[in-house]
N, C-alpha and C positions, 0 to 999 in steps of 0.2 A: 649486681650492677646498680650504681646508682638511675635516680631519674634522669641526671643531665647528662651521664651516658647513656641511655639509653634512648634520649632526646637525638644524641649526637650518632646513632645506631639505625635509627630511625629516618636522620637527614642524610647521613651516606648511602642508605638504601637508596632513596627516592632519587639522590643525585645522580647514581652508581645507573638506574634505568634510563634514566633523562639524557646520560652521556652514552649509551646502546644504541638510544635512538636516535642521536645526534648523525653518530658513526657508524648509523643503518646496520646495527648488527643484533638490535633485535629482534625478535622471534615474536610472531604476533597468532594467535589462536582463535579462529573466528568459527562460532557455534550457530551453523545453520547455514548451508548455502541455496538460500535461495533470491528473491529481488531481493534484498538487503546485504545479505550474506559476499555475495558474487563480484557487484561493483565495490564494496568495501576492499575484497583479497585483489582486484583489478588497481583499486587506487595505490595500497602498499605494495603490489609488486612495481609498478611504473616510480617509486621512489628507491626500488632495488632492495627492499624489506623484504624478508623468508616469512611465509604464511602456510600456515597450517591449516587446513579445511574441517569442521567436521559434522558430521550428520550422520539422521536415527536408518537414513535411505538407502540402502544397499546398493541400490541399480542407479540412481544420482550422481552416488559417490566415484561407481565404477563408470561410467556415464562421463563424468568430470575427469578423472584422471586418463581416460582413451580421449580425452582431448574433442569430444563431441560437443555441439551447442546443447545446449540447457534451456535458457530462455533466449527467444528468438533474437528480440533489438541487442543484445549483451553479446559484443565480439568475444572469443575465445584466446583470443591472438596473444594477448598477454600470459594465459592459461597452460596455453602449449607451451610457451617461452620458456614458463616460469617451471612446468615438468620436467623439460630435456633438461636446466640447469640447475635440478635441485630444490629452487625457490619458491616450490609449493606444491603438495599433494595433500588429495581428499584422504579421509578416514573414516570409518564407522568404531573406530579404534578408542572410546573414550579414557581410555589407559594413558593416553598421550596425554592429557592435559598438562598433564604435571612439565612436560617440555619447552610451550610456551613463556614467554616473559607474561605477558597481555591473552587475557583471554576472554575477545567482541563477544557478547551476546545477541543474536539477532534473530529471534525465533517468534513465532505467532502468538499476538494475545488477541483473539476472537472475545466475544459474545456469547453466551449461553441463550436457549432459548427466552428464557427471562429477561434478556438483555445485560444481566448480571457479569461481572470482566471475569474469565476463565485464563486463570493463569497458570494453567498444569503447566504450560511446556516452560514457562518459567519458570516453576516450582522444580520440576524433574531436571532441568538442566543445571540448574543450583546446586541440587542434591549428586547430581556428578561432580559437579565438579568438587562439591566438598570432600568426597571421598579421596578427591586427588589433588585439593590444595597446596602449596606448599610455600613455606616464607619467601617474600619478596615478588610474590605475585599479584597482579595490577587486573582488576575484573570489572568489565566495563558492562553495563546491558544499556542495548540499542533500542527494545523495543518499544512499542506505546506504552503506556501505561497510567495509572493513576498517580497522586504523588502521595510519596512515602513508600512507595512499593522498594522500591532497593535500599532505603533503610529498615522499613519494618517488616519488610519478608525475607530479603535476600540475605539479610547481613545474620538476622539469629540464623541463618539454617547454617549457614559456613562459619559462623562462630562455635553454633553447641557441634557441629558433625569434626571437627577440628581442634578444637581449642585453642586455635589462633585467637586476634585481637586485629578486627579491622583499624586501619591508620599506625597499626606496632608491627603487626606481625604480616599483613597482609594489607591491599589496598583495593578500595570501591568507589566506585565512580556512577554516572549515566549520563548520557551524550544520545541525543534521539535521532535515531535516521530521519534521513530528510531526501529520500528517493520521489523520485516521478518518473514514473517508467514510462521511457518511450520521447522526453524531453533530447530533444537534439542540441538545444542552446544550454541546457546544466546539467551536468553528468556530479557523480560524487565530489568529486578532486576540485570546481568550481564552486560548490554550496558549504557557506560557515556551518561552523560545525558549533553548538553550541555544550559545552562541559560545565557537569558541575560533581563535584567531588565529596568523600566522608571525611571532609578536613583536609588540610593545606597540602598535607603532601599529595595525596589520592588526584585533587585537583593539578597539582604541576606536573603528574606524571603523566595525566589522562589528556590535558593543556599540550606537554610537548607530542606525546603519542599523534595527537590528530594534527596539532599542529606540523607536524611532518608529512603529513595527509591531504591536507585539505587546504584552500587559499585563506583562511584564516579562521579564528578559534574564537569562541566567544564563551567565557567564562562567565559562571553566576555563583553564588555566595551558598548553594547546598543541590544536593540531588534533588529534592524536591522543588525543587526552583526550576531546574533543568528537565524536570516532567512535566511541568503545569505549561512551561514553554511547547513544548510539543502539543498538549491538548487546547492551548490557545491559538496557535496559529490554525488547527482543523475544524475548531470550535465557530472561528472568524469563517471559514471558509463553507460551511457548511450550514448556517446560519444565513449565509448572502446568499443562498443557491435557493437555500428554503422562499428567502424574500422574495424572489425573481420569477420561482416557481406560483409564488402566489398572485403575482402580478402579471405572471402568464395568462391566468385564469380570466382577473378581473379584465384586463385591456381585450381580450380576446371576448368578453360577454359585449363588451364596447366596439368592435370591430376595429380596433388597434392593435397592428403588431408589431409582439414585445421585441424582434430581435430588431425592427427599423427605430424603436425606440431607444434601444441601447446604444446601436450604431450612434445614434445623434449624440447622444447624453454624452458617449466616452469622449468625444472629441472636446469636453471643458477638461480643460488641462491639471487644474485641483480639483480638490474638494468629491473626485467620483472615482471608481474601482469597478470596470464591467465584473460579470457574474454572468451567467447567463445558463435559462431553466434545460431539462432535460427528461427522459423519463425516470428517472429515481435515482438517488446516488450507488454507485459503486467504489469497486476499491478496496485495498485493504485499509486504509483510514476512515474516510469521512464519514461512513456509513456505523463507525464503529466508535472509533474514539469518545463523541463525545459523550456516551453514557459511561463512559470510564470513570468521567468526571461528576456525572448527574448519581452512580450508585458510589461516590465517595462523600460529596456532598449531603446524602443522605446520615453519613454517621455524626454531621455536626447540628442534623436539623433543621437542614438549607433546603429549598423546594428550589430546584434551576427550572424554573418555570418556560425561559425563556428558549433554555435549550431542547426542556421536551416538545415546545411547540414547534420548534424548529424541524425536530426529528419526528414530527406526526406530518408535517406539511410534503417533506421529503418521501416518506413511509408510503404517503395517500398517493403520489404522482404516476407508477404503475396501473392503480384502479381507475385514477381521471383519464390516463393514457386508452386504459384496455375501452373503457366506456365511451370514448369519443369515434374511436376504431369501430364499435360496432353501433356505434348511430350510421357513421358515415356508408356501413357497409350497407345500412335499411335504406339510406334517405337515396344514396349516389344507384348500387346495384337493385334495389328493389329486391331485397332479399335477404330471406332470418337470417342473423348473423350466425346461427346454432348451424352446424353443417357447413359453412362456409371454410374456406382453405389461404390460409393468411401465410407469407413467407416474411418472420422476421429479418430484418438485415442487420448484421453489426450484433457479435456474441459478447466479445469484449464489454469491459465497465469504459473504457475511454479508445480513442480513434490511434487505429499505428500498433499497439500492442497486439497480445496473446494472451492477457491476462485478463481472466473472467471472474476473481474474487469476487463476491460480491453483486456479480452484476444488473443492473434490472433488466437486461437482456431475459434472463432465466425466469425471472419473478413476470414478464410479460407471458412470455411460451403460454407458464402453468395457469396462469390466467384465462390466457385466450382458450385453453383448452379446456379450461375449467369450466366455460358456458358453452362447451358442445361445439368447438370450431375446430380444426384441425391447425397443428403448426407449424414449418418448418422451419430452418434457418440457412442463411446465408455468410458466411467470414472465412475471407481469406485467408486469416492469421489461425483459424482454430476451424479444425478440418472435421476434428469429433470431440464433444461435449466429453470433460474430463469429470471424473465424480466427485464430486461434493457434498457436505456434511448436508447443505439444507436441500442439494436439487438433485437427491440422488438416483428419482427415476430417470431423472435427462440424462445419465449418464450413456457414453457410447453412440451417443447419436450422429449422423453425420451433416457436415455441413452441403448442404444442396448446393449446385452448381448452376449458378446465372450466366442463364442463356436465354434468347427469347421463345425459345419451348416453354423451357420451365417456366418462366414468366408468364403463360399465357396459362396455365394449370392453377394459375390461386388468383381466388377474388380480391386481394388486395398484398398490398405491400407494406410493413412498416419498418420505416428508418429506424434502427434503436440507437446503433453508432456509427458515426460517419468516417469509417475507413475512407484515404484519399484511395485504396486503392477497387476499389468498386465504382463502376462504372454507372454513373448514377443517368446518364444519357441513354443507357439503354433496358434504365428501368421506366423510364417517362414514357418511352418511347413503346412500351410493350405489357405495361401493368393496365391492369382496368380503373384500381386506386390506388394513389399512393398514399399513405400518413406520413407526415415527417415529421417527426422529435427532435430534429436539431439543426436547424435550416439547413441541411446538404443541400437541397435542388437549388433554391435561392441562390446558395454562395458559387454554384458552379454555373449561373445563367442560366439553372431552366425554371420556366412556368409553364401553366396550363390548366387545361380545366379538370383534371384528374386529379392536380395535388393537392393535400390540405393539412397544412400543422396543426400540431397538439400538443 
């Protein structure tokens, strides 16, 4: 075959996917269902797209296809839909790749203890799918990551295990989730999607892919382009929180508080962007991403000075929390804080969800317990502590039940996240102390002489 057919070999492929997906008779393979994984197969079934599920979970998978909720805010309703007519079923099945057109990547890149980016599950689902490659196949990864990761990780592993040719033989892409769980006003199918491609074709098939998807598509000139996008916009956000967090500190030595400050500030219409502080970040991003960026930076001899400072200010706001909690319990209760019985409120990393990735909820508990005080917890949404890599003794724990019994059994209260659906009226009403982390009592009309932020 000449070059300029195989030029011509190459652009009927990519046309040949691009017109599947026009006339929704593509076949789309989404690897991981969890937050990312879930509203992705929700978004291509609501355009009438057949998805394939799959994951390492057994009882998820079986879990998903009896048509059961998964994760709490994420209706199923399309899920069931899409079962009775064919249009979608889970698998532990990785033998199926090869059936997909498109095959999402949306799997975890944590942190190592080091802070170092651990990209097994990205490495290992690579390595599947190489083994089940096949020409004309379109491989997208969704998740954070640093840039250059899906050219200089992803692409040799599925070149040497293959002997394909990304952009000839097969097609790579990255397109960064852009989830917020629990957001009522943007769901997947509302938020641009932004793509960038291993060369022109990769980019217009991954371009019409989402663009079938999503309210519009925002292309950039390489995968690496379409990473750094991801860790900038976390990077921006995470960084502001850091600022706010520090300004918490200072305005509060000054008897100024930062959230009637904000209030004022945000009402100038330019030039401002509220933020606003909390007890440490959580989540599966903010807390993580941007050392994605600060241990890549490192191989050009770059010090992100800026962002480690960011992430020591965020890191420290647990410690400032637990320390202020137990002045308040010496100076208010007259009484060691060591022995004392604190019910944290709010498990979650953010208010409305179930999801405690990350959260400083946990990094408070071990804290508070770490200097001799007892802990419990409070949240609607998470009944028992699930196990986790870093809080694995909390695991199994149950969430305590607020009532004004319980409430009268611990020296203090602390706000961690303000679920609307905690009844914060009848923690004023019956805590000895409260701490709040996030103005709840304020924003619901209460005060008193019991409450005090941190």
């Amino acid at each position: 075959m000449t070059a300029q057919a195989a030029q011509d070999f190459i652009a009927q492929a990519a046309q040949h996917f691009i017109a599947r997906v026009r006339d929704r008779s593509v076949v789309i393979g989404i690897v991981g269902l969890g937050y990312v994984g879930i509203p992705l197969a929700l978004a291509a079934l609501r355009q009438g797209i057949r998805v394939v599920g799959f994951d390492i979970d057994q009882a998820r998978v079986d879990q998903i296809n009896a048509g059961r909720e998964t994760i709490k805010h994420i209706p199923m309703d399309l899920i069931v839909e899409g079962l009775a007519n064919g249009r979608f079923e889970a698998t532990t099945d990785f033998d199926r790749m090869a059936e997909p057109d498109a095959l999402l990547i949306c799997v975890p890149t944590p942190l190592s203890r080091h802070r170092e980016p651990d990209l097994s599950y990205v490495v290992k689902t690579t390595q599947e799918i190489g083994k089940r490659l096949r020409k004309g196949q379109l491989v997208v990864l969704e998740s954070t990551t640093y840039p250059g990761t899906t050219d200089e990780l992803m692409r040799p592993i599925l070149e040497q295990a293959t002997g394909l040719a990304s952009g000839t033989d097969f097609y790579l892409a990255y397109s960064p989730e852009r989830e917020d769980p629990g957001n009522a006003q943007f769901g997947t199918s509302d938020i641009p999607k932004v793509v960038g491609g291993d060369g022109t074709d990769a980019l217009a098939m991954a371009d019409a892919l989402y663009g079938a998807l999503v309210v519009k598509t925002v292309p950039v000139s390489s995968t690496a382009t379409a990473e750094a996008v991801k860790l900038t916009e976390n990077i921006f956000r995470a960084v502001n929180i850091a600022l706010v967090n520090e300004l918490k500190q200072v305005y509060a030595a000054m008897g100024i508080d930062i959230w009637e400050v904000i209030d004022a500030a945000k009402t100038k219409p330019f030039g401002f962007m509220p933020f606003y502080p909390g007890p440490g970040l959580g989540g599966h991003c903010i807390p993580i991403d941007p050392f994605y960026l600060t241990w890549k930076a490192r191989e050009f001899d770059i010090a992100t000075r800026f962002i480690e400072l960011a992430g020591q200010i965020n890191t420290e706001m647990p410690y400032r929390v637990v320390d202020r909690l137990a002045e308040l319990v010496d100076a208010r209760l007259r009484r060691s804080f060591s022995g004392s019985r604190i019910l944290v409120v709010g498990l979650a990393y953010k208010k409305n969800v179930e999801d405690m990735r990350e959260s400083p909820a946990l990094k408070l508990i071990e804290l508070i317990e770490s200097r001799g005080a007892q802990a419990a917890y409070h949240d609607p949404h998470i009944p028992a502590i699930r196990k986790s890599r870093k809080h694995g003794a909390l695991a199994a724990r149950a969430s305590t039940p607020l009532t004004a019994e319980s409430l009268a059994g611990f020296d203090a209260v602390l706000i961690a996240t303000d679920h609307d659906e905690v009844d914060y009226t009848l923690i004023v009403a019956h805590a000895k102390l409260v701490v709040d982390t996030r103005n709840a009592c304020a924003r619901h009309g209460l005060a008193g002489e019991t409450i005090f932020k941190a």
